[in-house]
Backbone as ProteinMPNN parsed JSONL, in Angstrom:
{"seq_chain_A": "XXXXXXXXXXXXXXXXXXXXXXXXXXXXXXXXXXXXXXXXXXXXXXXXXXXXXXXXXXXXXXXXXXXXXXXXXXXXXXXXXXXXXXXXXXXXXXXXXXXXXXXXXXXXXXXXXXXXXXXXXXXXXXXXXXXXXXXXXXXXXXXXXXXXXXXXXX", "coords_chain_A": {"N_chain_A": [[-9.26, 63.932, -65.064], [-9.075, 61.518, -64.981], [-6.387, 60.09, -64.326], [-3.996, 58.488, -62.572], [-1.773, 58.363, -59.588], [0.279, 56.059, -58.271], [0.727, 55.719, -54.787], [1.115, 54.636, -52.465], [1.559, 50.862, -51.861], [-0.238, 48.207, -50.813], [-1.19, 46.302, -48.306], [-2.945, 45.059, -47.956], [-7.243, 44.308, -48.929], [-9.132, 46.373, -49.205], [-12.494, 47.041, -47.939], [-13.944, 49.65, -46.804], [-12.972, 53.076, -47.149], [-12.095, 55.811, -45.091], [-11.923, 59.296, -44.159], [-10.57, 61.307, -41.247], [-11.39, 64.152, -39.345], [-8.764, 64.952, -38.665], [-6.841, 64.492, -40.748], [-6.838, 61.556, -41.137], [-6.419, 58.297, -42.312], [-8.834, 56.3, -42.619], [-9.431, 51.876, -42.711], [-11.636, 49.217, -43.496], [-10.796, 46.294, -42.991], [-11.515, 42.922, -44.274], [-12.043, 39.052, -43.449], [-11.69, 36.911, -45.464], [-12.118, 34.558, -45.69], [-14.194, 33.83, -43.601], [-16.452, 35.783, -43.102], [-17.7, 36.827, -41.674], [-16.167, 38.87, -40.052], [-14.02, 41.65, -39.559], [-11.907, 44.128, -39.904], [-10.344, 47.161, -37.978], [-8.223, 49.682, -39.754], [-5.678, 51.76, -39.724], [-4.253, 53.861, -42.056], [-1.462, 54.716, -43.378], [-0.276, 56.225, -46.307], [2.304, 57.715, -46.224], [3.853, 56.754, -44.375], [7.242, 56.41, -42.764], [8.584, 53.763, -42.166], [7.973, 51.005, -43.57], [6.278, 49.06, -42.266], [4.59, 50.733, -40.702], [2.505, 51.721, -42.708], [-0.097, 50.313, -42.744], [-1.939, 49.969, -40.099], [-3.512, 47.39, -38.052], [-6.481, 48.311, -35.612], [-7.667, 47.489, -32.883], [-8.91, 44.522, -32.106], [-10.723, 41.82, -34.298], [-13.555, 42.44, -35.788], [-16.972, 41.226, -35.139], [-19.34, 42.103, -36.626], [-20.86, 40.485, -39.273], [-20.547, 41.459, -42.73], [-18.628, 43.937, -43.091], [-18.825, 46.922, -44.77], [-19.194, 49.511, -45.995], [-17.98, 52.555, -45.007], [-17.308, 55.581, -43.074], [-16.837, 59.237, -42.154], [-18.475, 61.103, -40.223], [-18.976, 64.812, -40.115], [-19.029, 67.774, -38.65], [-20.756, 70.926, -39.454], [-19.461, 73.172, -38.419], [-17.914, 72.217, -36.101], [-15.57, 70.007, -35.792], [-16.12, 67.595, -34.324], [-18.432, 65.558, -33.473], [-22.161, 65.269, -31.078], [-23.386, 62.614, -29.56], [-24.953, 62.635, -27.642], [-24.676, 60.748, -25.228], [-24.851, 57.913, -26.598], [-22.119, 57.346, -27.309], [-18.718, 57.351, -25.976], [-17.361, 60.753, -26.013], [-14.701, 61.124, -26.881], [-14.696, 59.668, -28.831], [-15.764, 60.639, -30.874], [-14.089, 63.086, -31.781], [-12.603, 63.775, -33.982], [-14.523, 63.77, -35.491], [-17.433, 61.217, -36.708], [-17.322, 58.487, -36.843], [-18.538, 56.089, -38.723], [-19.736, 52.772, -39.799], [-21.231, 50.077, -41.73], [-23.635, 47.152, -41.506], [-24.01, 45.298, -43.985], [-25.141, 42.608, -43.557], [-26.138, 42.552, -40.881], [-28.178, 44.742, -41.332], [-27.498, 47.198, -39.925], [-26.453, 49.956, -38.629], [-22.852, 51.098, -37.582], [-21.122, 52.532, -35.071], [-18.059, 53.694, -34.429], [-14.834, 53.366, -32.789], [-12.593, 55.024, -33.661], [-9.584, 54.8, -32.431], [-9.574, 52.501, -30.928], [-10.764, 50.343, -32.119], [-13.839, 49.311, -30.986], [-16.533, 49.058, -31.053], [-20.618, 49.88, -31.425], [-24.116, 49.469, -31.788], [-26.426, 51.619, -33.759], [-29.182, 52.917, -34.388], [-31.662, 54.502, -36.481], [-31.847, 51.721, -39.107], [-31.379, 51.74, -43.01], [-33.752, 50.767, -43.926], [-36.689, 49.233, -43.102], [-36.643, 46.073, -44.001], [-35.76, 43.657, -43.533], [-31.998, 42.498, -43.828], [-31.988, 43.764, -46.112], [-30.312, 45.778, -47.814], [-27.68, 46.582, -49.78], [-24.76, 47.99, -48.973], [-22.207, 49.633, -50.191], [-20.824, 52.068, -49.535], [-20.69, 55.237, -48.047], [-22.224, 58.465, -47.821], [-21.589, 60.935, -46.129], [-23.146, 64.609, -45.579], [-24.196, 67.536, -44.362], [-26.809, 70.372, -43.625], [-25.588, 72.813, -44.692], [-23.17, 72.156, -46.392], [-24.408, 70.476, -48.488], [-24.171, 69.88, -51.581], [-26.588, 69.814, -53.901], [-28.619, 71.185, -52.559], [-31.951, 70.458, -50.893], [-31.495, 67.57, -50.134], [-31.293, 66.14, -47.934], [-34.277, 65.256, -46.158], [-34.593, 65.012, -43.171], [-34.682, 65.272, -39.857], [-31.995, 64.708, -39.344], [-29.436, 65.257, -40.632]], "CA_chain_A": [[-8.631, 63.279, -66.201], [-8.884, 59.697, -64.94], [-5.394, 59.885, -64.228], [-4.079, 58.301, -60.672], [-0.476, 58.078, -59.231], [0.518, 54.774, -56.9], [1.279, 56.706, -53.49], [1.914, 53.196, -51.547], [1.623, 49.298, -51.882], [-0.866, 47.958, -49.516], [-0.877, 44.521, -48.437], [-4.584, 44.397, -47.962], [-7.752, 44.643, -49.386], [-10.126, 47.319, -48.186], [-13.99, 47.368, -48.077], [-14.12, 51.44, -46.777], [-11.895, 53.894, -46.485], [-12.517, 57.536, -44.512], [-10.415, 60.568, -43.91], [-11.163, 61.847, -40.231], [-10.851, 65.693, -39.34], [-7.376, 65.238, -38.084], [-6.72, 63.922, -42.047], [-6.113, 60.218, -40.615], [-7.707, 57.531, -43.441], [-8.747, 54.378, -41.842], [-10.309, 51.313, -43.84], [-12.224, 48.354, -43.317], [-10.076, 44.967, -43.964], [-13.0, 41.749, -44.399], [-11.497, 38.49, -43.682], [-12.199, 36.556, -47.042], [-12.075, 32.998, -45.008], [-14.952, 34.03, -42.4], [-17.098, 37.308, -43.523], [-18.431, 37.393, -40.33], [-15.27, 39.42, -39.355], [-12.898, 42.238, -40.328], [-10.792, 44.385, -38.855], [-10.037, 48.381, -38.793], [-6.876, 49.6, -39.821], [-5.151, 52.877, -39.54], [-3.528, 53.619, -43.03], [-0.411, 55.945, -43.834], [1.12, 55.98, -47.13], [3.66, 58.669, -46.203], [5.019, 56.15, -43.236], [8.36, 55.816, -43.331], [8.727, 52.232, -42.012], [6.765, 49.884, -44.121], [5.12, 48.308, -40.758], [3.708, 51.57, -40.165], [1.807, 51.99, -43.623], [-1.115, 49.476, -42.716], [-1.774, 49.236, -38.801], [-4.284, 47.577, -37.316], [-6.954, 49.11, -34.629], [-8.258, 46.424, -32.518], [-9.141, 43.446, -32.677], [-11.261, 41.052, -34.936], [-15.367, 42.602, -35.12], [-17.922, 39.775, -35.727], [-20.893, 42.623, -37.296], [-21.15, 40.777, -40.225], [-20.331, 41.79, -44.063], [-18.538, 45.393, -43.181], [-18.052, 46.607, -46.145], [-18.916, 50.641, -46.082], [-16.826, 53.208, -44.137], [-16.948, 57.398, -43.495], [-16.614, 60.219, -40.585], [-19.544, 61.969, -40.135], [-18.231, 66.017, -39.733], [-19.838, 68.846, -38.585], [-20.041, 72.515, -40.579], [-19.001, 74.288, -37.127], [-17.261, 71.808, -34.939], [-15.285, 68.978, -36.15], [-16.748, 66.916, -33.401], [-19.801, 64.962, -33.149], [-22.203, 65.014, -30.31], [-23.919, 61.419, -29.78], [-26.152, 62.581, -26.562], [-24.575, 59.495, -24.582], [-24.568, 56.519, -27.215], [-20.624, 56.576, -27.147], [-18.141, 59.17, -25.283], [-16.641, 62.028, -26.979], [-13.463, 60.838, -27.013], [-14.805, 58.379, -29.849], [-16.018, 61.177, -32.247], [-13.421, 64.141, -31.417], [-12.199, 64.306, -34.929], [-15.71, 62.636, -36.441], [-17.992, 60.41, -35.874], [-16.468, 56.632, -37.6], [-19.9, 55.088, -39.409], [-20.096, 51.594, -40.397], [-22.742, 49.299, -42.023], [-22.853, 45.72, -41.641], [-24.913, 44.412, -44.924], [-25.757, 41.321, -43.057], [-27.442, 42.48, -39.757], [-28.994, 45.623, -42.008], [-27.1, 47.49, -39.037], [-25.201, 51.063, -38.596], [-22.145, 50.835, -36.424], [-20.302, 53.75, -34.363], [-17.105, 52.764, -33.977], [-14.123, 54.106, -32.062], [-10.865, 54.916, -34.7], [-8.397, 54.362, -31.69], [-9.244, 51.312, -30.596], [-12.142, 49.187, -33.117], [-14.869, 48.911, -30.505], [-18.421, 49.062, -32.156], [-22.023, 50.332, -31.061], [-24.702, 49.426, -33.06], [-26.358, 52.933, -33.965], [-30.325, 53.044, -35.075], [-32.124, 53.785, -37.753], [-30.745, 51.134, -39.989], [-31.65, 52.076, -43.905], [-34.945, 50.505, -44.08], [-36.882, 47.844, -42.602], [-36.386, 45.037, -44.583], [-34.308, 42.843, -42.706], [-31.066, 42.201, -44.627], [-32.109, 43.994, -47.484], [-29.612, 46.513, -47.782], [-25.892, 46.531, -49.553], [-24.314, 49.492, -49.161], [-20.923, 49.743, -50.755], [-20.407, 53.232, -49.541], [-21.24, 55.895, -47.507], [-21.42, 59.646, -47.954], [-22.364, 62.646, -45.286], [-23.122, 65.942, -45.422], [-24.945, 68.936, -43.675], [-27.624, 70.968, -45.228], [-24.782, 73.519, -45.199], [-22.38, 71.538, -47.321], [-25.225, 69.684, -49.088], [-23.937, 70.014, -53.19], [-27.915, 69.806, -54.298], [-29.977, 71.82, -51.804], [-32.564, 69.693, -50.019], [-31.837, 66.148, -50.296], [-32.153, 65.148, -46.558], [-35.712, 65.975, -45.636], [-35.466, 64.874, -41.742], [-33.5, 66.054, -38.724], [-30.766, 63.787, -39.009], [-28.423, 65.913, -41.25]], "C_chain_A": [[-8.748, 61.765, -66.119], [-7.99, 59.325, -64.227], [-5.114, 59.265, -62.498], [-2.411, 57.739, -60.762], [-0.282, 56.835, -58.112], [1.204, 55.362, -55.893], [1.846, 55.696, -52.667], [1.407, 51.748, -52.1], [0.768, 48.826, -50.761], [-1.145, 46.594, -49.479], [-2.211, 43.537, -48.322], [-6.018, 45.082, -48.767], [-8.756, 45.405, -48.685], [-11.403, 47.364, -48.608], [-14.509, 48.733, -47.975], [-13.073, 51.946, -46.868], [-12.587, 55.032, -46.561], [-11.275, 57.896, -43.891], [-11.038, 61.085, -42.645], [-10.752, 63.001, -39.944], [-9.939, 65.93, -39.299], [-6.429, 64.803, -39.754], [-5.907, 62.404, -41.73], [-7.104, 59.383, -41.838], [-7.491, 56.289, -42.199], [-9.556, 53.817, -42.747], [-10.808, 50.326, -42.658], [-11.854, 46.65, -44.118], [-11.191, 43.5, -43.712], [-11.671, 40.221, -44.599], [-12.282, 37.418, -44.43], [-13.035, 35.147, -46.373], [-13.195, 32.962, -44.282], [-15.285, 35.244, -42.721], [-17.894, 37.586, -42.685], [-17.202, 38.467, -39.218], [-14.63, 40.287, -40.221], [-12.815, 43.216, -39.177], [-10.532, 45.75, -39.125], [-8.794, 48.882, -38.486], [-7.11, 50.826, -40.366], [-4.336, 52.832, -41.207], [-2.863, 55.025, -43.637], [-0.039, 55.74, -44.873], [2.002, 56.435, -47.213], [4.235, 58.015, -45.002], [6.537, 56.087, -44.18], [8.828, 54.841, -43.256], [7.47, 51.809, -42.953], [5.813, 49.251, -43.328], [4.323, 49.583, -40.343], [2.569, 51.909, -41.354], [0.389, 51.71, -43.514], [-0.711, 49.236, -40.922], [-2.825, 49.172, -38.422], [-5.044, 47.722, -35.931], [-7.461, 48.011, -34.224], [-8.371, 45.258, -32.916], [-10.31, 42.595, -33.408], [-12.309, 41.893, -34.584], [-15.761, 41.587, -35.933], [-19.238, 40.826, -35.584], [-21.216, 42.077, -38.743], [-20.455, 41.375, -41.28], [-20.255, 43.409, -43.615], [-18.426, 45.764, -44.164], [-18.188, 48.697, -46.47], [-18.091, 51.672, -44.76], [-17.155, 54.782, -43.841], [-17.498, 57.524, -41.997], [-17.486, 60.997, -41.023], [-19.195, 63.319, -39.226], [-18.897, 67.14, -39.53], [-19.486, 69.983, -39.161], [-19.444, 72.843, -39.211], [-17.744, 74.153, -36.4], [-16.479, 70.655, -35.766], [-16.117, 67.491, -35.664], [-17.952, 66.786, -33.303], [-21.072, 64.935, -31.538], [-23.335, 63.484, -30.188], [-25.285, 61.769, -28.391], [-26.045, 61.407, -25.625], [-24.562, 58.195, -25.087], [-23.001, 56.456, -27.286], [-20.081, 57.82, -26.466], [-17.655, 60.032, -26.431], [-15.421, 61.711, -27.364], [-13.53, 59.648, -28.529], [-14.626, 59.147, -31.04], [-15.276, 62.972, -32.419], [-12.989, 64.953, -32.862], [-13.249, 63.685, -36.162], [-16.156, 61.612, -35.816], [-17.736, 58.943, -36.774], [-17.876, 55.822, -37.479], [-19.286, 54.063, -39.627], [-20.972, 51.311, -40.839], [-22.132, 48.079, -42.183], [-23.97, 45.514, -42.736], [-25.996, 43.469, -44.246], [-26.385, 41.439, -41.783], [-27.747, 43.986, -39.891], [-28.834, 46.623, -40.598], [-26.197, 48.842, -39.243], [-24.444, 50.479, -37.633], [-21.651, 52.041, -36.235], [-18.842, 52.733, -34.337], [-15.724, 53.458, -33.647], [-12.638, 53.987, -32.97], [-9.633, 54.671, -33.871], [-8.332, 52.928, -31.282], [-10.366, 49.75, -31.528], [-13.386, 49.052, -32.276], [-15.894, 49.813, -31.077], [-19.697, 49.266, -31.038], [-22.862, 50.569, -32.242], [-25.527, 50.725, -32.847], [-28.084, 52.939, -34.647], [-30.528, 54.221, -35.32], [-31.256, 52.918, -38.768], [-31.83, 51.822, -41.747], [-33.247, 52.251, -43.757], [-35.771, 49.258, -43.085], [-37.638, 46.835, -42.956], [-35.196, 44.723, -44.186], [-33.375, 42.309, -44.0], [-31.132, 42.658, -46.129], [-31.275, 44.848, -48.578], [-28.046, 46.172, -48.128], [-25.725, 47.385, -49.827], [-22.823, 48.952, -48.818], [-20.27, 51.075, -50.355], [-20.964, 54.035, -49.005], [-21.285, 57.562, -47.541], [-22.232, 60.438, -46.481], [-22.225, 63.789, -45.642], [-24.19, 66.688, -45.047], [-26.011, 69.731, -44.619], [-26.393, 72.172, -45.872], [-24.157, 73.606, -46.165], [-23.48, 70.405, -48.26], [-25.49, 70.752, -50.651], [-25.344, 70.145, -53.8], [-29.096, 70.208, -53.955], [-30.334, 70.3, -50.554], [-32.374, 68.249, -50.059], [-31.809, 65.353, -49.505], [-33.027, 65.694, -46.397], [-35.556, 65.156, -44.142], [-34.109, 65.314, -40.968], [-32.31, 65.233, -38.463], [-29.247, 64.594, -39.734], [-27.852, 67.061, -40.495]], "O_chain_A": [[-8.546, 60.972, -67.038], [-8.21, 58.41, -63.435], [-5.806, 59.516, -61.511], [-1.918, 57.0, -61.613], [-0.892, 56.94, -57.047], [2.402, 55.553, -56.105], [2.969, 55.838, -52.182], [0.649, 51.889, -53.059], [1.184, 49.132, -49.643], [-1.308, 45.857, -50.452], [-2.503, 42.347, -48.44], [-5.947, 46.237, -49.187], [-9.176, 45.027, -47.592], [-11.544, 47.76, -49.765], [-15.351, 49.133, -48.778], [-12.074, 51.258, -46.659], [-13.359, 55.406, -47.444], [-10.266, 57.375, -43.416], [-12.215, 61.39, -42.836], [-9.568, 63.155, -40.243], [-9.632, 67.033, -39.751], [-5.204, 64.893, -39.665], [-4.729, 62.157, -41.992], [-8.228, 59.745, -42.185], [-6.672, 55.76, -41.448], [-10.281, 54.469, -43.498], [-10.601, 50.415, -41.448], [-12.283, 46.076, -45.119], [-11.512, 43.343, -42.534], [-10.761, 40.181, -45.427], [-13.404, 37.075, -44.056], [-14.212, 34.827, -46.537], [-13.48, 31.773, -44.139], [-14.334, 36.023, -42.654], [-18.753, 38.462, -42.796], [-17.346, 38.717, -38.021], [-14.538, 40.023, -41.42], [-13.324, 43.228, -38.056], [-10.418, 45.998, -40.325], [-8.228, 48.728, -37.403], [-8.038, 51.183, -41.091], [-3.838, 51.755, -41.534], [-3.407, 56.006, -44.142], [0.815, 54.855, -44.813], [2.824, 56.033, -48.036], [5.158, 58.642, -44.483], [6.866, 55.89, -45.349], [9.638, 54.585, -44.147], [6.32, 52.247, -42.971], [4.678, 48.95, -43.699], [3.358, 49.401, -39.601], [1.575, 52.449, -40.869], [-0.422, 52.505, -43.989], [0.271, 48.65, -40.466], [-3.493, 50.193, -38.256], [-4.395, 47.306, -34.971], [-7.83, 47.286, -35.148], [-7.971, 44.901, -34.024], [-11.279, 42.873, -32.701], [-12.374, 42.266, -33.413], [-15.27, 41.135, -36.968], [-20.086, 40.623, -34.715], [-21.758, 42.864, -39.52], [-19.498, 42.002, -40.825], [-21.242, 44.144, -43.652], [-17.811, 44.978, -44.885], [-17.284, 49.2, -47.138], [-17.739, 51.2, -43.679], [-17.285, 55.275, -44.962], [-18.073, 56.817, -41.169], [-17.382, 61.581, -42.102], [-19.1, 63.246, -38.001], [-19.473, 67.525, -40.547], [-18.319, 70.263, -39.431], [-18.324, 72.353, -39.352], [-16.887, 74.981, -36.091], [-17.188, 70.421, -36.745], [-16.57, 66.604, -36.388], [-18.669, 67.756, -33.059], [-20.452, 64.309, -30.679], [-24.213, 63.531, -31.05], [-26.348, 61.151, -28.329], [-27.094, 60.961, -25.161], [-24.317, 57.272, -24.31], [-22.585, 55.298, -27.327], [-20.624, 58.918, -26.35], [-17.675, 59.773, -27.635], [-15.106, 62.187, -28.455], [-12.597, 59.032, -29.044], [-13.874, 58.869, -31.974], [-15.839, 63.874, -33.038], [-12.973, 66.173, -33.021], [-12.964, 63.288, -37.292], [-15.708, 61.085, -34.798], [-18.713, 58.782, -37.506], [-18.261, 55.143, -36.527], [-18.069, 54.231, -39.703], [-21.922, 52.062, -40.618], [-21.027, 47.741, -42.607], [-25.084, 45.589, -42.216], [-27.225, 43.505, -44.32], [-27.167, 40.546, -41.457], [-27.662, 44.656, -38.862], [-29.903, 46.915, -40.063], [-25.243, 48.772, -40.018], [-24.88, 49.6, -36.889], [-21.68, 52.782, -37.219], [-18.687, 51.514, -34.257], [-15.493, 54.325, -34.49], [-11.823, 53.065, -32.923], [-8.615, 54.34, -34.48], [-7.301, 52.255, -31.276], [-10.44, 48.536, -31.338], [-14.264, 48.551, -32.978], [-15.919, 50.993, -31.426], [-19.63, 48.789, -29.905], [-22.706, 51.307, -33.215], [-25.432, 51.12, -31.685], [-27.945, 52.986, -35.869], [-29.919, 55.113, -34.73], [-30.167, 53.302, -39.195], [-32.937, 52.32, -41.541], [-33.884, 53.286, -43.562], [-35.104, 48.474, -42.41], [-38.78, 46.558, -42.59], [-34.067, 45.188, -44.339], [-33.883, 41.801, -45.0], [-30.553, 42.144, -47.086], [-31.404, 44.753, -49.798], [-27.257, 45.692, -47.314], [-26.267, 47.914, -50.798], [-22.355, 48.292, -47.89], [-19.145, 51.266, -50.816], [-22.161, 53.912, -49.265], [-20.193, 58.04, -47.233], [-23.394, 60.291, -46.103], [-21.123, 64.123, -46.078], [-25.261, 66.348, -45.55], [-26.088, 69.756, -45.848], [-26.242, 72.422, -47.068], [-24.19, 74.581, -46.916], [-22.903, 69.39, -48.65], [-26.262, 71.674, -50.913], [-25.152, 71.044, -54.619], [-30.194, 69.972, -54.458], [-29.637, 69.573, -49.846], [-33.457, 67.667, -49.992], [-32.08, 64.167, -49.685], [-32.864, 66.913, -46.437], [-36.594, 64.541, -43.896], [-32.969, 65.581, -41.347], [-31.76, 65.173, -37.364], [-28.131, 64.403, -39.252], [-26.928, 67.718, -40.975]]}, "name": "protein", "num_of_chains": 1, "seq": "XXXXXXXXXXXXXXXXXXXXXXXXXXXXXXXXXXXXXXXXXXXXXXXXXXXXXXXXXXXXXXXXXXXXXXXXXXXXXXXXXXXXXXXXXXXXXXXXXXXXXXXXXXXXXXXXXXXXXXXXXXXXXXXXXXXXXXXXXXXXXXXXXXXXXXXXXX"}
């Protein structure tokens, strides 16, 4: 219908937001002043303290213009396996994508605490050529259109 209800008040502005298996959303807050930084934050709107609504996960990353967000979920397992680019404990309930625009970069990135691993293939290669506003995944399983990854990455 269009229609949308105001569930909470949030005191910041968000570049991503993803829902991780455990149904946790986290976003991606960009500080306006310096866009070589932002910050990821845990976000409840059913807290019941107001300080708990918006909390953030670490501290400050300097990747650049973050600006897309999403948990990459498996049909089977919830859990990701990376083959040794980060521990398990990172991607238990998903695996927490980034993209930095500005160094045409994936990131891994750990929803408990903000630490980042940059993550190859980036889109294309054309350095900086890339803005991505958004990110989606899915499996060939769960893939709405049939074939539309053709390589072993899905």
């Amino acid at each position: 219908t269009g229609g949308g209800d105001v569930i909470a008040s949030l005191n910041g502005t968000y570049e991503g937001l993803a829902l991780d298996g455990a149904d946790r959303l986290f976003g991606i807050r960009r500080d306006f002043d310096n866009d070589d930084h932002g910050r990821l934050y845990r976000i409840n709107p059913a807290a019941a303290d107001p300080a708990d609504i918006e909390v953030a996960v670490g501290p400050m990353m300097s990747w650049g213009k973050m600006e897309a967000l999403e948990f990459a979920i498996g049909d089977l397992d919830i859990d990701i396996q990376t083959h040794g680019l980060v521990p398990g404990s990172w991607t238990k309930e998903g695996m927490l994508i980034s993209y930095s625009d500005d160094l045409n970069q994936f990131l891994v990135v750990n929803p408990e605490n903000g630490q980042t691993v940059a993550y190859d293939p980036p889109f294309d290669n054309l350095s900086l050529a890339t803005d991505a506003e958004g990110l989606v995944f899915f499996t060939k399983r769960n893939d709405p259109f049939g074939a539309i990854l053709a390589n072993c990455f899905d």
